[in-house]
N, C-alpha and C positions, 0 to 999 in steps of 0.2 A: 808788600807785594810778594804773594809766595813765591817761592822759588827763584826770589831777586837777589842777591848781596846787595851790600851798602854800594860797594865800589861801582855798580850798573845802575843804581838807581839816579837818574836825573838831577836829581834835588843834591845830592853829594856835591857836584859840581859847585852848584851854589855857595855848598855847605867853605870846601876849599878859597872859591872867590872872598869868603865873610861877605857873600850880599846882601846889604844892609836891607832892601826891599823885599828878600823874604822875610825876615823875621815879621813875625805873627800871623805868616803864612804856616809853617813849622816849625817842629823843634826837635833836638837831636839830646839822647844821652848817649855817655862813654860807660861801660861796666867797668872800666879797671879804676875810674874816679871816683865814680858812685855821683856824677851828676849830671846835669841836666841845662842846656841852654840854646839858645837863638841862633839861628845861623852866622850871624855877622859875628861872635865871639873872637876877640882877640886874641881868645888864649893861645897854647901852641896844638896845630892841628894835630889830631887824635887819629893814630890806626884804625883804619876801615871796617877793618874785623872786629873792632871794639866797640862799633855805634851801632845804632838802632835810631833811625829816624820815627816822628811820630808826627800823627796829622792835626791831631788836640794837643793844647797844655796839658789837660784830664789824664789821656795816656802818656806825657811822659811824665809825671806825677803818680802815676799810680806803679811806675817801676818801682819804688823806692828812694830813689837817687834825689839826694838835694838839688834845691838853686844855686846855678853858679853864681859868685858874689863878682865877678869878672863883668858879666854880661847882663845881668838881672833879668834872668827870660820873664820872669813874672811882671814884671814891669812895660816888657814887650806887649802882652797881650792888654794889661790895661789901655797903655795907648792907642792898642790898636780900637778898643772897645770903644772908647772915647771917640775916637776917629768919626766911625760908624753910626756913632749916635747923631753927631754935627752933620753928618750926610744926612740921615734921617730927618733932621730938623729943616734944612734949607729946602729939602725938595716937598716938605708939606708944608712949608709958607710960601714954595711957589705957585705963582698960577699956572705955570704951565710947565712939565716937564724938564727940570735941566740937561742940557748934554752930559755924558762923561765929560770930556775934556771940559767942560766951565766948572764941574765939581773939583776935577781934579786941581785945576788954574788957582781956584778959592784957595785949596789946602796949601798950596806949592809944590805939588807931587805931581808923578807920571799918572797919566791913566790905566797902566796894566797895572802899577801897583795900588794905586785907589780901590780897583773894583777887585784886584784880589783879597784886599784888606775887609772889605766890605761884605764879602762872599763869608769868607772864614770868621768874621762877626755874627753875620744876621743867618747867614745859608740862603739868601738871596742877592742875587748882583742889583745894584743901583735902580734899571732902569726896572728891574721886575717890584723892587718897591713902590717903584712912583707908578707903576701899574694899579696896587694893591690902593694906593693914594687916591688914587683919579676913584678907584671904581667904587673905594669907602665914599669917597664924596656924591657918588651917582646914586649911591644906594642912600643916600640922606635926603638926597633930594626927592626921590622917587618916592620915600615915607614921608615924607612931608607933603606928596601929591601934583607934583611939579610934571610939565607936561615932558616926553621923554626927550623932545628934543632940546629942551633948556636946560634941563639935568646934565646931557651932555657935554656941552657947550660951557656950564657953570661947571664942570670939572676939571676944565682945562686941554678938553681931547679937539686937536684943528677941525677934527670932520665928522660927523654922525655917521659915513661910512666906514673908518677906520673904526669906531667905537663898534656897532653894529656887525663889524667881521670879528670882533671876540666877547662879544656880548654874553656867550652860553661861558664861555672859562672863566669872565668876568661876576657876571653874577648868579652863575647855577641855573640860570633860567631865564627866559624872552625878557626882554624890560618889562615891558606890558604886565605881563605875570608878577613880578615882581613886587611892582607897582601897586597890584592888588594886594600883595600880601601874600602869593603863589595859590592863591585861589586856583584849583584845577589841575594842578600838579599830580602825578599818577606817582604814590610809593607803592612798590610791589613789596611783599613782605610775608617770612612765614616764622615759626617758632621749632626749638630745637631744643633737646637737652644735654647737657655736658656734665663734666667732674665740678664747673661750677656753681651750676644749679643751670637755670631756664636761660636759652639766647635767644634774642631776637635780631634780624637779621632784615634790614631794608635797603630796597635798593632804587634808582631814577636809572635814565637811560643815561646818564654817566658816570656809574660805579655804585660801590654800595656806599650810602648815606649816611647809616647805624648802624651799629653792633651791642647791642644793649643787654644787659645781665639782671638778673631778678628772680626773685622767688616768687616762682610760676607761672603762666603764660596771663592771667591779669595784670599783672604785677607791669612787665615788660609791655603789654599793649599800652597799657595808660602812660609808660613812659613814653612810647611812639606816639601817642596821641598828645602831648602835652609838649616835644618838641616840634609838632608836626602839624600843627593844628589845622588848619587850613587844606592841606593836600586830602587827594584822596587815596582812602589806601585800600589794595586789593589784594588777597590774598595768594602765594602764588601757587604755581603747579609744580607738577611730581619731575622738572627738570629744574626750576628755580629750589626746590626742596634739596637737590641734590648737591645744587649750591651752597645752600645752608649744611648741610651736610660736612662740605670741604672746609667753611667755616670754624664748625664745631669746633673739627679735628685740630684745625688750627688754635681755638682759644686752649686746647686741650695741651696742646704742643706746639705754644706759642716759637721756639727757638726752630723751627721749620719753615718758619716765612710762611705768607699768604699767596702771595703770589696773583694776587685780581684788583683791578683798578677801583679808588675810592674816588667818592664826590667828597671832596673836602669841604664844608662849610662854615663859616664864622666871620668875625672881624678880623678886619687885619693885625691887631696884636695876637686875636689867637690863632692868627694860620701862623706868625711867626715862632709863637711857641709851638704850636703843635710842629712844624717843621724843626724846633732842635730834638720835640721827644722822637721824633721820628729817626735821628740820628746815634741813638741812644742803643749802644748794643745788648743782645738780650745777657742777663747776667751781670749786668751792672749796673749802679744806679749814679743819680746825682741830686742835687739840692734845685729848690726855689730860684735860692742866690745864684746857686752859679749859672741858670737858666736863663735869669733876669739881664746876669752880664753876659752872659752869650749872646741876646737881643738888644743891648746895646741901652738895657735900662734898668742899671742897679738896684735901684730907689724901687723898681717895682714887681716885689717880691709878693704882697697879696694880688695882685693883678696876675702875676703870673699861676699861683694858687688859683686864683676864680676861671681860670681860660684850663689850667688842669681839669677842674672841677665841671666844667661847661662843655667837655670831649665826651659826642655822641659815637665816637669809635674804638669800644674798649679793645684792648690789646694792639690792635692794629696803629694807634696812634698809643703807643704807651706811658699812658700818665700814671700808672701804675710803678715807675721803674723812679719817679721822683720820689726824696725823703728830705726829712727836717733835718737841718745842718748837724743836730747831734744822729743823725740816723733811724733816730724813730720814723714809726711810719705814721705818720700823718693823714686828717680824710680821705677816703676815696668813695668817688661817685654811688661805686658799685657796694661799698661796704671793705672796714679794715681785714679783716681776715679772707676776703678775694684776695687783696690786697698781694697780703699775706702769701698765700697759695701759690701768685702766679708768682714769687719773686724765689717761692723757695722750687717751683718747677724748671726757671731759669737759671736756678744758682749751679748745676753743674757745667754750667756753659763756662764759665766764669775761671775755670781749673782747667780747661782743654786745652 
């Protein structure tokens, strides 16, 4: 927090208690030890002016500062991952949403610490999983042809009116539409050029859809038409252009923010990963693996590759900013040397 000390920061507090319920919430290093640990640490408390809290293991890992062999912060975040995954599990074998508290009861824990543990895991709290749950289940049924009000109901949701009130955040679009396969879907869309070659730029009436890169406006349409197939796409006018425009500038100068609302689309393991590339500051990168454990699933390191690789939102969703555990750079959608460009456009952020 700019312009915070340690000693006002909230979390300090904590830090003093050793409360054992944040740890892998955050983590704290000392510069006069040169390490790094959990809050519950039994060492002996450390001068104020000497910490730096951090809201990832990643950032306090990339101080320089070891693990302390006291506390074993590393150890922390595995459990906590683990944690995260088990919540994962119970609430897509249930048929109907669990409460907080019957998740927390399961584990032996509080509620505020369940869903914080869970939050700082996935980057969504509980109940927005089993949201993501219900609505993967609906959208299975609806491609299978299932009438909409069974879909619902086989998802687990009490009432087709409660479903029905988030139906469009749910599934990007009316059930019905859906259902068809979004037959009839209006993408507005225009093309643009940048320092990385051709953008294409589409949007619904809740945010932009795509952002797609290619050599030349062919190139980028057959890519909208092949994620897209179904919608219809119209081309925009000289105020949607100027959208594209603010686009551009942004792919150009990604470390600027966007700043305009996206339609996120996928499966629910890839809106979870795209939700940690999302957290991903410009200027730095991370791995597969560590992606994989951030979502609460080790083991699924090409899955997390194929949901990078399957991101219709270049920069904006930065899957560019992932690399292979030795640091190479590894596929990208758009081609390695985009790749390339956008990470060495970011790199002076990194030094700031």
């Amino acid at each position: 927090m700019q312009g915070m000390t340690t000693i006002d920061d909230p979390r300090w507090t904590r830090i003093m208690a050793r409360d054992a319920t944040a740890d892998g919430e955050f983590w704290f290093s000392v510069t006069t030890t040169g390490i790094y640990c959990r809050p519950s640490c039994p060492a002996r408390r450390a001068n104020p002016d000497n910490v730096t809290i951090h809201d990832t293991l990643d950032h306090a890992k990339v101080t320089g500062a070891r693990a302390c062999r006291r506390c074993d912060p590393d150890a922390a975040a595995s459990l906590r991952d683990k944690l995260a995954a088990r919540i994962c599990r119970a609430i897509e074998a249930a048929e109907t949403p669990p409460s907080l508290t019957a998740l927390a009861r399961a584990e032996g824990l509080g509620p505020t610490y369940l869903q914080r543990a869970f939050q700082a895991a996935t980057g969504m709290s509980p109940k927005a999983y089993a949201d993501a749950v219900r609505a993967r289940r609906v959208r299975a049924r609806l491609a299978d042809g299932a009438r909409v009000t069974d879909a619902v109901y086989d998802a687990g949701f009490g009432s087709a009116t409660r479903f029905y009130d988030r139906a469009e955040a749910l599934l990007g679009m009316a059930p019905a539409r859906f259902r068809d396969g979004g037959r009839g879907e209006r993408l507005r869309f225009a093309i643009g050029e940048g320092s990385l070659g051709t953008i294409l730029v589409a949007s619904s009436d809740r945010g932009i859809a795509a952002i797609l890169l290619g050599d030349g406006p062919d190139a980028v349409l057959r890519d909208l038409q092949g994620r897209f197939s179904k919608a219809e796409l119209i081309g925009g006018d000289a105020h949607y252009e100027a959208l594209v425009a603010q686009v551009v500038a942004f792919v150009d100068r990604p470390n600027a923010g966007l700043g305009l609302p996206l339609d996120i689309r996928g499966t629910l393991f890839q809106q979870r990963v795209w939700a940690v590339l999302q957290a991903i500051p410009p200027g730095t990168t991370t791995t597969y693996a560590e992606i994989a454990q951030a979502i609460g699933a080790p083991r699924a390191v090409r899955a997390v590759a194929g949901a990078c690789a399957a991101n219709p939102l270049a920069v904006a969703v930065p899957c560019h900013r992932v690399v292979r555990r030795d640091g190479a750079l590894s596929g990208y959608a758009w081609g390695i040397e985009r790749k390339r460009a956008l990470l060495a456009i970011e790199a002076p952020q990194a030094n700031m």
